[in-house]
C-alpha positions as CSV (number, residue, x, y, z in Angstrom):
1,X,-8.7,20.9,-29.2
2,X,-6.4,18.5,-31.0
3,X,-6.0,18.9,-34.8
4,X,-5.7,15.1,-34.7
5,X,-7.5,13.7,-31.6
6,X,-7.2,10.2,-32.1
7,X,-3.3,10.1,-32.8
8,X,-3.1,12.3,-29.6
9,X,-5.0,9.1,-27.9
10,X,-2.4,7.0,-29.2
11,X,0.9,9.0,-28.1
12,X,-0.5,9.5,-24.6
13,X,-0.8,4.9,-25.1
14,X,-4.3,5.1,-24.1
15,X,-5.4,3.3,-27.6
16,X,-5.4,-0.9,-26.7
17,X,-7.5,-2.3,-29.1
18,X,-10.1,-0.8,-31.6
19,X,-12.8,-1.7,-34.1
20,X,-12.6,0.1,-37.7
21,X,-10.1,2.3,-36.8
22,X,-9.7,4.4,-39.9
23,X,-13.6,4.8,-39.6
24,X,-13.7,5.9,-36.1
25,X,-10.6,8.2,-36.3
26,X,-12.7,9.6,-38.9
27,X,-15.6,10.0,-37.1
28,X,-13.9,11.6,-34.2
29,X,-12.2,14.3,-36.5
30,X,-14.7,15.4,-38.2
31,X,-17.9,15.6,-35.7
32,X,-19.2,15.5,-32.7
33,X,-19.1,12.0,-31.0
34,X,-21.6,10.4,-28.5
35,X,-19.2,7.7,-26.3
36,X,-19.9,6.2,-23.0
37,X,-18.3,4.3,-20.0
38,X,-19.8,2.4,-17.5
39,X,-19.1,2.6,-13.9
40,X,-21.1,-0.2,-11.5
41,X,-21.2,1.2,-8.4
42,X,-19.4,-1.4,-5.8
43,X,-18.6,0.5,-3.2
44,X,-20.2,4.0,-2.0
45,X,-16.7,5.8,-4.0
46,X,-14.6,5.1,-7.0
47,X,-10.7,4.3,-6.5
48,X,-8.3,5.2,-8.8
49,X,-8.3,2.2,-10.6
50,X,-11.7,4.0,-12.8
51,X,-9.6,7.8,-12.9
52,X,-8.3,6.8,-16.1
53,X,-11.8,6.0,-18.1
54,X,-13.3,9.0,-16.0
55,X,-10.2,11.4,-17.3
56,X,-10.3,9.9,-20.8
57,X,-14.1,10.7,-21.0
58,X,-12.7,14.3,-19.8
59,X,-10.4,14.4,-22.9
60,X,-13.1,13.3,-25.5
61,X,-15.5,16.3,-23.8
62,X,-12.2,18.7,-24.4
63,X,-12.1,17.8,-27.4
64,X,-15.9,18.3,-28.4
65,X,-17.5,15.1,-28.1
66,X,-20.2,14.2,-25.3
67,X,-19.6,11.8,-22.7
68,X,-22.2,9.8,-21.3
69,X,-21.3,8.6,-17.6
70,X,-23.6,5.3,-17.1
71,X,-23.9,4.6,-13.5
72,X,-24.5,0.5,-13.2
73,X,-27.7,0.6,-11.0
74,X,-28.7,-2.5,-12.9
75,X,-25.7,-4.2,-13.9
76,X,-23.9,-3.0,-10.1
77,X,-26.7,-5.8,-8.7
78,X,-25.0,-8.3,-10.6
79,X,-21.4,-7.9,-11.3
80,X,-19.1,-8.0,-14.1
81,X,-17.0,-11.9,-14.4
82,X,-14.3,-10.1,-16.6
83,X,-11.2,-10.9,-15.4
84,X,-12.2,-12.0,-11.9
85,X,-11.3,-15.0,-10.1
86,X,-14.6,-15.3,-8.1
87,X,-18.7,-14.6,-8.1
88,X,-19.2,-11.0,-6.6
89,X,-21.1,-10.3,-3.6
90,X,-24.3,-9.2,-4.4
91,X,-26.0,-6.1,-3.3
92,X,-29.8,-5.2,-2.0
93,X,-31.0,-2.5,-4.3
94,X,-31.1,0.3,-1.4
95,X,-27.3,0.2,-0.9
96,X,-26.4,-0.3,-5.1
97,X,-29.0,3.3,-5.4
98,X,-27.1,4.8,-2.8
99,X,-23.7,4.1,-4.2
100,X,-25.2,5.0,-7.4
101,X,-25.3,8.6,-6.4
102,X,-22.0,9.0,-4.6
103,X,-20.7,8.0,-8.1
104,X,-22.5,10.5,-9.9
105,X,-21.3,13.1,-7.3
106,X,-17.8,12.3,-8.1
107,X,-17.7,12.3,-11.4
108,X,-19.6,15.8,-11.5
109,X,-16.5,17.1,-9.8
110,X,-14.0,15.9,-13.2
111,X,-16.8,15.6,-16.0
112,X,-18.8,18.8,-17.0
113,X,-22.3,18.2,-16.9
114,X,-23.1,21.9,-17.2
115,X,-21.0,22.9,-20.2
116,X,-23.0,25.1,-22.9
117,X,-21.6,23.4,-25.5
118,X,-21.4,19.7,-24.7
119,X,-22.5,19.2,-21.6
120,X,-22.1,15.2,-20.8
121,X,-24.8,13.2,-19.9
122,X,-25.2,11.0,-16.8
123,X,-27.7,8.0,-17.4
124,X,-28.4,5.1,-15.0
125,X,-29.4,1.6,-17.1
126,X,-31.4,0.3,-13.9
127,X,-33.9,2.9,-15.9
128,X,-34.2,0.2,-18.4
129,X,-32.9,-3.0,-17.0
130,X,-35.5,-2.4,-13.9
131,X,-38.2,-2.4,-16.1
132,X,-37.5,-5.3,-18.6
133,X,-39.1,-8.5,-18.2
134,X,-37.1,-12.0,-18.6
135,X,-39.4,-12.8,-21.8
136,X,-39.1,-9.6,-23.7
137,X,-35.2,-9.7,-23.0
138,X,-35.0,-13.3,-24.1
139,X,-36.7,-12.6,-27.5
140,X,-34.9,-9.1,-28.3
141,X,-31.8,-9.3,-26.5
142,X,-30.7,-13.3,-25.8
143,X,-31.9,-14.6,-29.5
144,X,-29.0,-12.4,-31.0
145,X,-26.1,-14.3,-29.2
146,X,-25.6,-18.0,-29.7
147,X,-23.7,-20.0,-26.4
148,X,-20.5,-20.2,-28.2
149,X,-20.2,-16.6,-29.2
150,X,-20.8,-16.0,-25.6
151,X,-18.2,-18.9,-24.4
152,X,-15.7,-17.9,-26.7
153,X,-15.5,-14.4,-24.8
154,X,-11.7,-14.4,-22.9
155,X,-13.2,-13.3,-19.7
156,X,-15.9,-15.8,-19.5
157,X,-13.3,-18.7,-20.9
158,X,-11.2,-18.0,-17.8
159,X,-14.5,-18.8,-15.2
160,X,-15.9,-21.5,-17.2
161,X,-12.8,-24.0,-15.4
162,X,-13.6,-22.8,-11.6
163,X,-17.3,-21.8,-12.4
164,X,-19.5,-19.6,-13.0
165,X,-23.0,-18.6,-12.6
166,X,-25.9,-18.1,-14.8
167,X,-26.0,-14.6,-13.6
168,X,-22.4,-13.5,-14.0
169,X,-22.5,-15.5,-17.5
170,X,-25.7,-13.5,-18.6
171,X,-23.8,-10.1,-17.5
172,X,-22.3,-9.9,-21.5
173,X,-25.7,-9.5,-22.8
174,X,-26.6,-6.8,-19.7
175,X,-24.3,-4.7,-20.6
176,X,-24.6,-5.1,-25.0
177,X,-28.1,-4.1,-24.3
178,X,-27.1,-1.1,-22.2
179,X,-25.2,0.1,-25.6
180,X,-28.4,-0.7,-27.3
181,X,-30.3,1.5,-24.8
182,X,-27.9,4.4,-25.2
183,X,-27.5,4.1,-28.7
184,X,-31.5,4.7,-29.2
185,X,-32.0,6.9,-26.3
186,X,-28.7,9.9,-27.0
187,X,-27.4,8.7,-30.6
188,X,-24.3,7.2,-28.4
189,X,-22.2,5.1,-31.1
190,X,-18.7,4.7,-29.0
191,X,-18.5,2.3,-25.9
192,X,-15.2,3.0,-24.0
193,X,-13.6,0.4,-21.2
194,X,-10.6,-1.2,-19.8
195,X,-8.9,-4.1,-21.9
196,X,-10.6,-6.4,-20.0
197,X,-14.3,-5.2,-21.1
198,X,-13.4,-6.3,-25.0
199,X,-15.8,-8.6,-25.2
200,X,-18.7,-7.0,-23.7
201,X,-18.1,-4.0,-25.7
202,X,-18.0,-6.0,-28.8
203,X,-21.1,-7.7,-28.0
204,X,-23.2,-4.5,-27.8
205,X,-21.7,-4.0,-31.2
206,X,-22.4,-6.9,-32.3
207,X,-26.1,-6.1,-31.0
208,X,-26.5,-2.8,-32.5
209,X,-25.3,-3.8,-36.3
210,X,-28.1,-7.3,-35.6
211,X,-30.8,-4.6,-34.3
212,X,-30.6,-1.5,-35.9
213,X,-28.1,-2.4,-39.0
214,X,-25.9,0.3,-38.2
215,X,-22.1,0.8,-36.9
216,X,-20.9,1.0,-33.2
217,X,-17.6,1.5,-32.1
218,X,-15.6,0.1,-29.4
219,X,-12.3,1.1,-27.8
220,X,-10.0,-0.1,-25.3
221,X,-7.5,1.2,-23.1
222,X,-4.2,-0.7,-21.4
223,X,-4.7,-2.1,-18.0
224,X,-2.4,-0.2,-16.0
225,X,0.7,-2.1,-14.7
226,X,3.4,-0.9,-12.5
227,X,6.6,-1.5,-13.3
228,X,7.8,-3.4,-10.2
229,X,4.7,-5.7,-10.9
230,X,2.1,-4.7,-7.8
231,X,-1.0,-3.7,-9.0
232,X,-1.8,-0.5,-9.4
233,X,-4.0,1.6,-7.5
234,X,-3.1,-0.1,-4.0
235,X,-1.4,1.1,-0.9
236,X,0.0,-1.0,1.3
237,X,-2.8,-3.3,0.4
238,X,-5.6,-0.9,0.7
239,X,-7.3,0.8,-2.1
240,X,-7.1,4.7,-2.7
241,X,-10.4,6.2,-3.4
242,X,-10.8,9.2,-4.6
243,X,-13.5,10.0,-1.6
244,X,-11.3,12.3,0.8
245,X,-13.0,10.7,3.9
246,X,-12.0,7.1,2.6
247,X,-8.5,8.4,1.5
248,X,-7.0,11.8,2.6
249,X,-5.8,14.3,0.0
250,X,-2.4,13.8,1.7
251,X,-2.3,9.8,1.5
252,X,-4.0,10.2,-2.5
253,X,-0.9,13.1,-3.1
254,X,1.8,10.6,-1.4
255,X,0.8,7.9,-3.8
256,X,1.7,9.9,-6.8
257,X,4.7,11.1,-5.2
258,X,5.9,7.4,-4.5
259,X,5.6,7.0,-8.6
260,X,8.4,4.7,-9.7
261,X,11.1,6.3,-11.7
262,X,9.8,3.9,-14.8
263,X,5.9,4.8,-14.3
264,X,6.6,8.4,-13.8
265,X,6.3,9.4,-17.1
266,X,4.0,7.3,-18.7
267,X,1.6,8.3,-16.0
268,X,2.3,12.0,-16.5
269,X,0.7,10.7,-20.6
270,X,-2.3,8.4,-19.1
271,X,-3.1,11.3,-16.3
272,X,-2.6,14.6,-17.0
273,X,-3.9,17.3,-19.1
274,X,0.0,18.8,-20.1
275,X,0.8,19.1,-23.7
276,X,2.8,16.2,-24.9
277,X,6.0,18.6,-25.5
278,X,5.9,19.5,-21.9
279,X,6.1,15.9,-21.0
280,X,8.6,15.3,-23.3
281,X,10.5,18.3,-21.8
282,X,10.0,17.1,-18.3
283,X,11.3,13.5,-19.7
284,X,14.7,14.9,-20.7
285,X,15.3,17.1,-16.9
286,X,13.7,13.8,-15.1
287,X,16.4,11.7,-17.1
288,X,19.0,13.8,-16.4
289,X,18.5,14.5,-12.8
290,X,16.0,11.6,-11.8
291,X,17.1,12.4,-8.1
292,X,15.0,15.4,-8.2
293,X,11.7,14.1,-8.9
294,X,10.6,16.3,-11.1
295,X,7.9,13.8,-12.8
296,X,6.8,12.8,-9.5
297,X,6.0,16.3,-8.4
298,X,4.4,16.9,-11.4
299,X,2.5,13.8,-11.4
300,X,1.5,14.8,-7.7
301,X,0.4,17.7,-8.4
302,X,-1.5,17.8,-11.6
303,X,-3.6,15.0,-10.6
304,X,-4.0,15.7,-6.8
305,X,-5.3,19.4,-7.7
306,X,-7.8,17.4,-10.7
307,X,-9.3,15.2,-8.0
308,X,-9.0,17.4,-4.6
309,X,-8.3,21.0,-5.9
310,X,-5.4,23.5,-5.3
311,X,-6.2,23.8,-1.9
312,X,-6.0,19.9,-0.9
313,X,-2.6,20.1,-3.0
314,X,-1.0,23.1,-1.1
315,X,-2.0,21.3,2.4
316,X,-0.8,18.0,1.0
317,X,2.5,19.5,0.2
318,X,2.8,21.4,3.3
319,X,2.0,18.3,5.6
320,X,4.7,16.1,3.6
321,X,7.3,19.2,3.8
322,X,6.8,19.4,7.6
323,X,6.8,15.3,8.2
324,X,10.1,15.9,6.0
325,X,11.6,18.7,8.3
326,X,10.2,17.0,11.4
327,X,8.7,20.9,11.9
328,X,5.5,19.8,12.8
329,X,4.3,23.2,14.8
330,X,2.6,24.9,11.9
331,X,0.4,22.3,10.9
332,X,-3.7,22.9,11.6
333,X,-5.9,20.0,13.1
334,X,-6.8,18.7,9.7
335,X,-3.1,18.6,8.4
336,X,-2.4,16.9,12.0
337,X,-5.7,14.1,11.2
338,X,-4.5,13.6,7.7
339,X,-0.4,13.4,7.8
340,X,-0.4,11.2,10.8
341,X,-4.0,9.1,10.1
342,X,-1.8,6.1,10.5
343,X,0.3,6.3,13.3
344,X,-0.1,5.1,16.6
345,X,-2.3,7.2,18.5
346,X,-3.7,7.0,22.8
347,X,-6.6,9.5,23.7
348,X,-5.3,10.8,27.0
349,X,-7.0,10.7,30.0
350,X,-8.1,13.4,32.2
351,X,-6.6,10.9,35.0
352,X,-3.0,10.5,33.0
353,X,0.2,12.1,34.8
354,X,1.6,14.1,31.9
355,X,5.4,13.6,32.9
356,X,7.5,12.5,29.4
357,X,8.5,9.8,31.2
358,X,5.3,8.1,32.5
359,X,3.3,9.4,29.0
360,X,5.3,7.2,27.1
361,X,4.8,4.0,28.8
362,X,1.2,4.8,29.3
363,X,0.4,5.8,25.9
364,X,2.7,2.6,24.8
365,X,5.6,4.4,22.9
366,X,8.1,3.0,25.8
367,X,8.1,-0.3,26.7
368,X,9.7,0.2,30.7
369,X,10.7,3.0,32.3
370,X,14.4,2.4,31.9
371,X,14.2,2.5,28.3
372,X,11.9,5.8,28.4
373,X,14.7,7.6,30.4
374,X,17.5,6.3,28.2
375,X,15.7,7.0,25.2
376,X,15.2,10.8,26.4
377,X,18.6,11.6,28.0
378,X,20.5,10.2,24.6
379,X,18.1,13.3,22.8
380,X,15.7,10.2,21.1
381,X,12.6,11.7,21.8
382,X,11.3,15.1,20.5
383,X,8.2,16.4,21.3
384,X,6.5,18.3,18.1
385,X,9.9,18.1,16.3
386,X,11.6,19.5,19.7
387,X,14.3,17.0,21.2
388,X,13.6,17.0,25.0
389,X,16.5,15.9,27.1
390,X,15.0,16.6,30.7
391,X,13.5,13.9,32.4
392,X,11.1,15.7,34.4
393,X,9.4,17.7,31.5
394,X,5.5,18.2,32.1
395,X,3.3,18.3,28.8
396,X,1.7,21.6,29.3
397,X,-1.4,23.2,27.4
398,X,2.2,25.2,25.1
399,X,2.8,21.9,24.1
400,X,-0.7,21.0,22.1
401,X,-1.2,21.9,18.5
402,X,-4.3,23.2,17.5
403,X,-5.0,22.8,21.2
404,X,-5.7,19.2,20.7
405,X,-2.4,17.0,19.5
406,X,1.1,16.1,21.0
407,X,3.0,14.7,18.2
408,X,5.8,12.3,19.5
409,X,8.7,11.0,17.6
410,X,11.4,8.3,18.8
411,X,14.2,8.3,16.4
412,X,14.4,9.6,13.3
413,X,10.9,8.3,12.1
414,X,8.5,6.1,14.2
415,X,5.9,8.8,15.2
416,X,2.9,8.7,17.8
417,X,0.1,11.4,18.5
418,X,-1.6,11.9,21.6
419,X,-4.7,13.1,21.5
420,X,-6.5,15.8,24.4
């Protein structure tokens, strides 16, 4: 437990903006703390775009407060405008409930909802929003908020140009009222969020000081941005999720690994649990021999075993070692799924003639069977990190891993699998 919490927030960076600071740093030293984050469920997994609210609410539990995890049942039906270029789809309630609880599951796995002393709290506002009628919100909720409070809000401003709709302008007041909601229900005076959920979290403040005359506070952390400019928490265009059926362990570990040198160690702050002397330590051996990695391992590892476990580290490292080594032979059918999920792959038929040279063209590795022989007498091809130089090799039953997989490679790294 940090002597000085809130400073600690601020070295790691993860302090954007605040309200009453000296007040809440106050607070936050001295007792017990209520704070929340919401998550609307828009997809049946988070990505990792959320891990750094879901790890900060881990930090505030370490450190004795209670989180409160608000899963956007309502709110998820809607979507948030903030920051968005366009209306969201929206969702039937079925599929939003359902996502709902894939969320919860996942955050059960970073968050403690069993601890004896503060065990954090999972709520759900379409408890409250679902029950609501238009009238009674109009009179409690809408009367607080005149249009140009709400207008002057920087993520409606940039909507109100290209358009926006009633619903998506009304989402502000949604979520103020969810602070409401948890404020009278658990005592919950913090509202956490990204830099772009300012002004709804300032207008549930606002709502709580009009309704119950009494302080809320609200604090943001930086939108992450990657030092070459992409945006973070995409792969080649997709997004990684932190569900290890949407996104291996091994694909989530190679992310980290792939840090830029300039991200490395601001990452190691935002995303791990390490003392920030040992990042600092790591700092000086990463600056002094940046060819080694060491801040990308680290990265790797601390946040792949927080998200996957030790295990799903170990196999991540041991499926990137072998790819590495091209020693592909000790790797089990999962490592085999996960290392080479996006490589070509043909599902051999019982029909195929399993000569190198005529596999290749079928399975579309070789384009002719000139270039297959060339490719294999000049020692191109190698057959589970094997080079094989004889034309008239047979793939056998010795040659499949885990009795299912022939992994392929031309060169030095285009890979294939075939599949038995």
């Amino acid at each position: 437990m940090s002597s000085d919490f809130f400073q600690e927030l601020k070295d790691r960076g993860l302090v954007f903006q605040v309200t009453d600071e000296e007040a809440l740093k106050k607070q936050l030293n001295e007792e017990s703390v209520k704070l929340y984050i919401g998550f609307d469920p828009t997809a049946d997994s988070l990505h990792i775009g959320h891990l750094l609210p879901i790890l900060t609410l881990r930090r505030f539990q370490q450190n004795g407060h209670v989180p409160i995890a608000l899963v956007g049942g309502g709110t998820g039906m809607i979507g948030d405008p903030s920051f968005k270029d366009a209306e969201r789809q929206l969702n039937t309630l079925d599929t939003v409930q359902a996502w709902s609880q894939s969320i919860k599951n996942q955050l059960s796995g970073i968050i403690d909802f069993e601890s004896k002393e503060n065990p954090a709290i999972v709520a759900n506002n379409y408890e409250w929003l679902g029950e609501v009628s238009l009238i009674d919100f109009l009179r409690d909720v809408g009367k607080n908020f005149t249009i140009n409070y709400m207008m002057s809000k920087e993520s409606v401003k940039r909507r109100i140009e290209t358009g926006i709709s009633y619903t998506e302008f009304a989402y502000q007041l949604l979520q103020a009222y969810d602070f409401l909601q948890l404020f009278e229900r658990y005592g919950c005076q913090l509202q956490l969020g990204g830099s772009d959920q300012w002004g709804n979290i300032t207008s549930g403040i606002e709502l709580i000081r009009r309704e119950k005359e009494a302080q809320a506070f609200g604090l943001t952390m930086p939108l992450i941005t990657k030092a070459d400019g992409t945006k973070f928490g995409k792969t080649e265009g997709n997004a990684v999720w932190l569900d290890p059926e949407k996104t291996s362990p091994y694909e989530f570990y190679q992310f980290w690994i792939n840090t830029d040198d300039r991200d490395a160690v601001k990452f190691l702050k935002y995303f791990t649990f390490l003392p920030l002397e040992e990042i600092d330590a790591i700092e000086k051996e990463f600056n002094q021999a940046p060819e080694k990695r060491l801040a990308q391992r680290t990265l790797a590892k601390e946040v792949t075993t927080l998200v996957h476990g030790e295990k799903a580290y170990e196999q991540a490292v041991h499926i990137s070692e072998a790819l590495f080594s091209g020693d592909v032979k000790n790797l089990t059918a999962d490592e085999i799924k996960q290392g080479f999920k996006n490589v070509p792959s043909y599902q051999v038929k019982a029909e195929d003639d399993l000569n190198l040279v005529e596999i290749l063209i079928t399975a579309g590795i070789e384009a002719s069977k000139r270039q297959a022989r060339e490719d294999i007498t000049n020692g191109a091809i190698y057959v589970n990190g094997d080079r094989v130089q004889d034309l008239a090799h047979i793939l056998s039953d010795e040659d499949k891993l885990a009795d299912a997989y022939v992994v392929i490679r031309r060169g030095k790294k285009k890979y294939f699998v075939l599949q038995f």
